[in-house]
C-alpha positions as CSV (number, residue, x, y, z in Angstrom):
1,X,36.1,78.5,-6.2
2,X,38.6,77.5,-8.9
3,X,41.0,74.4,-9.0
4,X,43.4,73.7,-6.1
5,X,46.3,72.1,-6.9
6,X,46.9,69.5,-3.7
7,X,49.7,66.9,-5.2
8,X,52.5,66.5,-7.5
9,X,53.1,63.9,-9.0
10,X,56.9,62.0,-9.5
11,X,57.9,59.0,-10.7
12,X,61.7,57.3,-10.0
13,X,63.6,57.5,-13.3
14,X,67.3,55.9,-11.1
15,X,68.5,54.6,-8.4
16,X,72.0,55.0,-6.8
17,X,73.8,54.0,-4.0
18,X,75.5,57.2,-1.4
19,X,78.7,57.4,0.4
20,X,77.4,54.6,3.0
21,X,76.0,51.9,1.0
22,X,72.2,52.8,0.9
23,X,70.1,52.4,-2.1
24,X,68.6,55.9,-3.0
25,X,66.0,57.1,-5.7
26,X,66.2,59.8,-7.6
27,X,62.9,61.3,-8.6
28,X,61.4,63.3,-11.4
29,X,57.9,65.5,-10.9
30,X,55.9,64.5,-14.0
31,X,52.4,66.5,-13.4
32,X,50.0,67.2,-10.7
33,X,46.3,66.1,-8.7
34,X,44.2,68.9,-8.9
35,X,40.5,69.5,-7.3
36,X,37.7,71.5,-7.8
37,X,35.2,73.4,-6.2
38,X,32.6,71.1,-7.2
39,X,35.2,68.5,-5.2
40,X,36.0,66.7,-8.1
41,X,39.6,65.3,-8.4
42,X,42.0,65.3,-11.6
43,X,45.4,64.4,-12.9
44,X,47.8,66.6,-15.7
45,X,51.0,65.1,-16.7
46,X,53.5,66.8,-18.6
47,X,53.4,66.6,-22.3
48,X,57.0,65.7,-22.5
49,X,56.6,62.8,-19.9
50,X,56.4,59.5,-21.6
51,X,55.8,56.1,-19.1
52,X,57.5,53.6,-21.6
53,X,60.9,55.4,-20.5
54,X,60.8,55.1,-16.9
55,X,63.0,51.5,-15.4
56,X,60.6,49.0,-14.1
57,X,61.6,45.7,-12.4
58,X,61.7,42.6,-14.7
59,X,59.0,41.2,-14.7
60,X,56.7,44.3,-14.3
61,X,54.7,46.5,-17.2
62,X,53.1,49.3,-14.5
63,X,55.1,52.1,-13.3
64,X,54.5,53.6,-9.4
65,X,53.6,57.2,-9.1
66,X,54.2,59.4,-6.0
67,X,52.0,62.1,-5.0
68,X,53.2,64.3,-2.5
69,X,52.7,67.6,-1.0
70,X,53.3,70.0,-3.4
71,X,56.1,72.5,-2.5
72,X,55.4,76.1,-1.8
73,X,55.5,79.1,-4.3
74,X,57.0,82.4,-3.5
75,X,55.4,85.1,-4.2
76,X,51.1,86.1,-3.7
């Protein structure tokens, strides 16, 4: 069996506030999780994708990654 893809991976580069006051995020996909078939588990990150540009809190030097369901592909 060759490698699954089963996340991508985002990271929030801005916030912004809508039409009725909520805070929102605006995310960017930066790579994916892969696995396996020997049910090991991997990450790839885009070559462009550099962590020292996304916003942080003060006071914080880590950045939060989301992995989510990747979205489906048309097509075979």
């Amino acid at each position: 069996m060759s490698a699954q893809k089963i996340k991508d991976v985002a990271v929030k580069v801005r916030t912004y506030t809508d039409r009725n006051g909520e805070k929102k995020g605006v995310w960017q996909n930066v790579g994916a999780m892969w696995k396996g078939g020997d049910g090991n588990e991997w990450l790839t990150l885009n070559r462009w994708f550099n962590p020292a540009g996304i916003p942080t809190e003060e006071g914080r030097d880590t950045i939060s990654c989301l992995l989510f369901a990747p979205k489906p592909t048309d097509g075979p």
